[in-house]
C-alpha positions in Angstrom: -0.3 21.8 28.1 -1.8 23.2 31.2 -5.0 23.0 32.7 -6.4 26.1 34.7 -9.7 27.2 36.3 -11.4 28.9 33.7 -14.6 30.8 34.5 -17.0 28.4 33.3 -14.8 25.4 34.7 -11.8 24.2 33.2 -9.4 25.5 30.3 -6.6 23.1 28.8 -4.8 25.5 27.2 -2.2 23.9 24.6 -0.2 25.5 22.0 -2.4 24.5 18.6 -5.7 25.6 20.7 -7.8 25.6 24.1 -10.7 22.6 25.3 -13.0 24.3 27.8 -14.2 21.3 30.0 -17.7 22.4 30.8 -20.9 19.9 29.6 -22.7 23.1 28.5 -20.2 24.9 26.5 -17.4 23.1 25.6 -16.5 19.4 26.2 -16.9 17.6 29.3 -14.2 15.7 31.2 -15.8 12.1 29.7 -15.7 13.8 26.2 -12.1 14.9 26.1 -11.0 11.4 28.2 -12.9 9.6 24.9 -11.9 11.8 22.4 -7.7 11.5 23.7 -8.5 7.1 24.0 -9.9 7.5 20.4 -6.9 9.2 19.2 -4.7 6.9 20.7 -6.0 4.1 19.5 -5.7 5.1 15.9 -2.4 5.8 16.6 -1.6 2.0 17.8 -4.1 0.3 15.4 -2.2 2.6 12.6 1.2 1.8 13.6 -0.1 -2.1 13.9 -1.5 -2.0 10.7 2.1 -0.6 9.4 3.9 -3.5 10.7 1.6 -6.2 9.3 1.9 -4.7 5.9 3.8 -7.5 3.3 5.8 -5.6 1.3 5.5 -7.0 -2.4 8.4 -7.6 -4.3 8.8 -8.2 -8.1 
């Protein structure tokens, strides 16, 4: 993943597509910071959830 100056800010460009970080036509810095946290955190709560889990056993 890079990030390059773009011409109406910021590009990330990544293999499985491209965020322009621009408030008017793309996402904006605080938007792609949230949206990566949210991600994360399903990601932990997920994996916590998994370990909780009591398997049943007949």
């Amino acid at each position: 993943m890079d990030i390059v100056r773009g011409t109406n800010g910021f590009d990330v460009i990544h293999e499985n597509g491209n965020w322009e970080l621009n408030r008017d036509t793309g996402f904006s810095p605080t938007q792609a910071t949230v949206a990566a946290v949210a991600a994360c955190s399903g990601y932990v709560y997920d994996a916590i959830l998994e370990k909780k889990t009591d398997r049943l056993h007949d």
